[in-house]
C-alpha positions in Angstrom: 70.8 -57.3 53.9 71.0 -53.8 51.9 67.7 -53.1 50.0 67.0 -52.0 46.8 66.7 -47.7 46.9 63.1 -46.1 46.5 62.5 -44.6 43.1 65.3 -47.4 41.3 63.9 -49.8 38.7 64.6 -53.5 40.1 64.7 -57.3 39.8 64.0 -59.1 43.3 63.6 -61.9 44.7 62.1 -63.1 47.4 60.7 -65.4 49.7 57.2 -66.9 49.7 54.9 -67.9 52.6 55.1 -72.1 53.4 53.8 -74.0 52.2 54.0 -72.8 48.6 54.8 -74.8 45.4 57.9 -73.3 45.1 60.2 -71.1 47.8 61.1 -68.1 46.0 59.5 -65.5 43.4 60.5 -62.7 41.8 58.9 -59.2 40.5 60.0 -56.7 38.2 59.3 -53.1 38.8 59.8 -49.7 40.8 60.3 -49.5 44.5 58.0 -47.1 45.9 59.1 -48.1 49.5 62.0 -49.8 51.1 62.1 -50.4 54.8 60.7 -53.1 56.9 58.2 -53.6 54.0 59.5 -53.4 50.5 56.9 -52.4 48.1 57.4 -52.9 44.1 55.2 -51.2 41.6 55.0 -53.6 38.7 55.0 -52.0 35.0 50.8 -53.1 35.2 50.2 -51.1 38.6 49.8 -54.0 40.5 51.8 -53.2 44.1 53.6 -55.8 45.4 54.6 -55.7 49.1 57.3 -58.1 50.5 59.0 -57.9 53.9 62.3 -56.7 54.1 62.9 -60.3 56.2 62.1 -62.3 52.9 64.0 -60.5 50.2 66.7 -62.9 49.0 68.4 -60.4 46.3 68.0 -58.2 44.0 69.4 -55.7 41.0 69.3 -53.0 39.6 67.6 -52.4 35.7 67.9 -49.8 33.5 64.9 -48.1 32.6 64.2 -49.2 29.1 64.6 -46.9 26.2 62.3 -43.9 25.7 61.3 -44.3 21.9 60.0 -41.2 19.7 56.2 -43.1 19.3 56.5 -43.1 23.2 57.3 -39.5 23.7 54.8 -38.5 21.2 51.6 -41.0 22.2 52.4 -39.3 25.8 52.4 -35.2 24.3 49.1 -36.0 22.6 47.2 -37.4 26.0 48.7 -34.4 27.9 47.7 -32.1 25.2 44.3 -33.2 25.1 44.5 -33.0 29.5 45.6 -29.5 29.3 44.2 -28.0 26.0 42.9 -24.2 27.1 39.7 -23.0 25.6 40.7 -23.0 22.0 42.1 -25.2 19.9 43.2 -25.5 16.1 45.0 -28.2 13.9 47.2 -26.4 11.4 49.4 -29.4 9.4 49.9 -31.2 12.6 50.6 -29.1 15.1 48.2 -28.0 17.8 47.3 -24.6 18.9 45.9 -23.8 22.1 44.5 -20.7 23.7 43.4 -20.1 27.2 43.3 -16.2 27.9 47.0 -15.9 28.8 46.8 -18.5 31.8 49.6 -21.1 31.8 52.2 -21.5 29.0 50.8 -24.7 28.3 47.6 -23.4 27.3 48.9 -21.0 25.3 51.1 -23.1 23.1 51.5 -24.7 20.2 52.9 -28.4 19.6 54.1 -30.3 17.0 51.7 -34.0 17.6 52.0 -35.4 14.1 55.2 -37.4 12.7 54.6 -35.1 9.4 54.6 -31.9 11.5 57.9 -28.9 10.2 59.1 -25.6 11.0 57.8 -24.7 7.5 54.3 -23.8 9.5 55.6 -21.6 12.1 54.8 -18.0 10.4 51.1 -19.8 10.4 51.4 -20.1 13.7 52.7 -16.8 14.1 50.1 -15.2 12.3 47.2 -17.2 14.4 48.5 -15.9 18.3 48.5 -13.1 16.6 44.7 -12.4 15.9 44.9 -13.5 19.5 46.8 -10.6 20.6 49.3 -13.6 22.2 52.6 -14.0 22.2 53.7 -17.2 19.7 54.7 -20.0 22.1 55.9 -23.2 21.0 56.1 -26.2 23.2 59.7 -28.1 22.3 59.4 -31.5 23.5 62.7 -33.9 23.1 62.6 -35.5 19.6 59.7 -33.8 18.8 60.7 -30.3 17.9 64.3 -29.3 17.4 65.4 -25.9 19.1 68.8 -25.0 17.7 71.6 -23.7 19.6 71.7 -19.9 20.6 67.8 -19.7 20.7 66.3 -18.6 24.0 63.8 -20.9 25.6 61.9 -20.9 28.7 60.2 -23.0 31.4 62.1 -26.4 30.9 59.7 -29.1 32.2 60.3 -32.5 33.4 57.6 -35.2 32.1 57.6 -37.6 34.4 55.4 -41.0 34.2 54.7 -44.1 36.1 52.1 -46.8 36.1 48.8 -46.4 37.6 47.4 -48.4 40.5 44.7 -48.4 43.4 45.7 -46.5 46.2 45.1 -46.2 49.9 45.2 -43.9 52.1 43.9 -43.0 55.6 42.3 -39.3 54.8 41.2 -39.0 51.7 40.3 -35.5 50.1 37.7 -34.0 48.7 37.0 -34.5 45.0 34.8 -32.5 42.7 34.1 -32.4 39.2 34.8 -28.5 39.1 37.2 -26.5 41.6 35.1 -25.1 43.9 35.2 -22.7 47.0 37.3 -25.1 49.1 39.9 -26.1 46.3 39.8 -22.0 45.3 40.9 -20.9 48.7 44.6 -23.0 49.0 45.3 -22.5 45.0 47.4 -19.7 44.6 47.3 -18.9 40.8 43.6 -18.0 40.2 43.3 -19.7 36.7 39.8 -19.7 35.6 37.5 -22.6 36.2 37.3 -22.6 32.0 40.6 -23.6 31.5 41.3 -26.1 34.6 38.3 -27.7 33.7 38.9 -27.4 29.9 39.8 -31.3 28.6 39.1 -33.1 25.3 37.5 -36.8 25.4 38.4 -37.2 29.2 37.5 -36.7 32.4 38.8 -34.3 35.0 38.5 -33.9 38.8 40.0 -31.4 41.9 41.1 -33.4 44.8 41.0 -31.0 48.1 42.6 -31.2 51.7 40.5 -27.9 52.8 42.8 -25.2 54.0 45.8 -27.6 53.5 46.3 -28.7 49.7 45.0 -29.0 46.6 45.8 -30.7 42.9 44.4 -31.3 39.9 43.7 -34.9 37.8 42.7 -35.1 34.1 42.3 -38.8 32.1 42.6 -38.4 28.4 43.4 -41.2 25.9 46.7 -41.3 23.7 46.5 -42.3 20.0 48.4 -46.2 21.1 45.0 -46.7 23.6 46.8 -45.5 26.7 44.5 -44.4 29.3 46.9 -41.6 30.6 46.3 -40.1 34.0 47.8 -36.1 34.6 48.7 -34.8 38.0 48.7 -30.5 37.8 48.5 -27.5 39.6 49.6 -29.6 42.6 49.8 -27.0 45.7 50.5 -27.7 50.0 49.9 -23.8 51.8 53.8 -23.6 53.5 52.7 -23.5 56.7 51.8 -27.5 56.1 54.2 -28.6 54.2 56.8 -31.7 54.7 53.7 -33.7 56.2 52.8 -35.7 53.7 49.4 -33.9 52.2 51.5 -33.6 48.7 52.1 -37.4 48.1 47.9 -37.9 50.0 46.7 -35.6 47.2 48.3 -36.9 44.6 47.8 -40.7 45.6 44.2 -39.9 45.9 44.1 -38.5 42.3 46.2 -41.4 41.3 43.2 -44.1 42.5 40.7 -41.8 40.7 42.7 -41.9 37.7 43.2 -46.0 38.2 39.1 -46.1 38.8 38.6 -44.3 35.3 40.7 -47.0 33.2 43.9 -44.8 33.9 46.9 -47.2 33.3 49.7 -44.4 33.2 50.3 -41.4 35.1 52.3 -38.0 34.3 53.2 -35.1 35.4 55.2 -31.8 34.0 57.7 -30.4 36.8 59.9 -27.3 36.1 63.5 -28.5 36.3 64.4 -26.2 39.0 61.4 -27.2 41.2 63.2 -29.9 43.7 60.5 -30.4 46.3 58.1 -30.9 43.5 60.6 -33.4 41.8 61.4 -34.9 45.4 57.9 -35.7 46.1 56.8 -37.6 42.6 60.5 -40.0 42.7 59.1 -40.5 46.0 56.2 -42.0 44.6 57.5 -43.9 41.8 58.0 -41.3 39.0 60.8 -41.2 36.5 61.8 -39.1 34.0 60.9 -39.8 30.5 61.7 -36.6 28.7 61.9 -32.8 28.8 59.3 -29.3 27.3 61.0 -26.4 26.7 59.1 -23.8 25.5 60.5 -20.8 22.6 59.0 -17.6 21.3 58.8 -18.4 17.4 59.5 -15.2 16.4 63.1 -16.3 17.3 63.4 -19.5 15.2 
């Protein structure tokens, strides 16, 4: 019978092993795989794997509705995952810093519910002691960019649950990048700022001379124990083997073994191999970054 695509949201049903108290089951999640084994990522990270012989039926779900609470609880944890070397709290937005490396930590973004454009010459004024150019970080719902204003560097945030993983080579992980990780990044940001985190943990996961990626766990204000996958990089000469979705799976079971229950990541809309790989693995989209030069607003 057809089977459910991987990456879709899905009811199925299925067939259990005899004897069993009753014949058929049914689970409610993502399809990470569908072939001769059908595997179904519940919305708790518990993987399900059913052979394609015993599925019954199945259908199609929408993904359920992003709310504003959602989209916020997630910008805080990534925030705190990605907060450069300096931070400050001006009437709730947060500034970051981190030497010029990464527009992400060199933004500011509107956290708090009570946060307005009102403090955006504040903002101004603060990159400016910094000698930086004024960044803001627009997610959906969060910030409003209006029509006619030039932005830059549209992001995907894309989630999905967290589980244990396996794999049969697992990379190297360290608490700091070292030589190994060093020699296959190709952006050189300093160690301060991919190692920069608040209240979380962070790790480098390493295939030497093949790929490298970055993990950070930070906490959201709703308890979420939020997982980030960055600076995810395979050398060319390796790629379309599979050492992207290792990496990134191995990061993923760290993440699970330090109480990570969710998983992001930020992918710029017109990197497809990057967007490619994480559907692969389960990841949907739950909302969009842009990022505007305030002097413009």
């Amino acid at each position: 019978m057809k089977l459910p695509p991987e990456g879709s949201r899905v009811s199925l049903r299925y067939r259990l092993p005899e004897p069993a108290a009753r014949p058929y089951t049914d689970v409610v999640g993502h399809v990470e795989l569908s072939g001769p084994t059908v595997r179904v990522r519940t919305r708790h990270g518990e993987l399900v794997s059913v052979d394609a012989r015993d599925v019954q039926a199945f259908r199609i779900i929408p993904e359920q509705p992003v709310r504003t609470s959602q989209i916020r609880n997630l910008e805080h944890a990534a925030a705190r995952g990605w907060p450069g070397t300096e931070q400050h709290w001006i009437d709730g937005w947060l500034l970051r810093f981190g030497g010029g490396h990464t527009r992400r930590a060199n933004s500011a973004i509107p956290l708090e519910a009570w946060a307005s454009p009102a403090t955006v010459p504040a903002i101004i004024d603060w990159y400016a002691a910094r000698d930086a150019p004024p960044l803001i970080a627009a997610p959906d719902r969060l910030f409003r960019v209006l029509p006619g204003v030039a932005t830059d560097g549209e992001n995907l945030v894309m989630v999905s649950d967290v589980g244990p993983q396996s794999g049969e080579t697992l990379p190297v992980i360290t608490p700091r990048p070292d030589a190994l990780w060093r020699a296959v990044d190709p952006r050189g940001v300093p160690d301060d700022v991919l190692t920069a985190v608040i209240e979380g943990e962070v790790a480098f996961a390493t295939f030497p001379g093949v790929a490298v990626a970055r993990g950070a766990v930070t906490e959201a204000p709703d308890g979420t124990r939020w997982l980030g996958l960055s600076a995810v990089h395979v050398n060319e000469d390796s790629r379309g083997r599979g050492h992207g979705r290792g990496i990134c799976s191995a990061l993923v079971h760290w993440g699970h073994q330090q109480g990570a229950t969710r998983a992001y990541t930020q992918v710029l809309t017109e990197n497809k191999p990057a967007i490619d790989l994480f559907e692969a693995m389960g990841f949907t989209t739950q909302h969009r970054v842009r990022y505007v030069d305030a002097r413009n607003l």
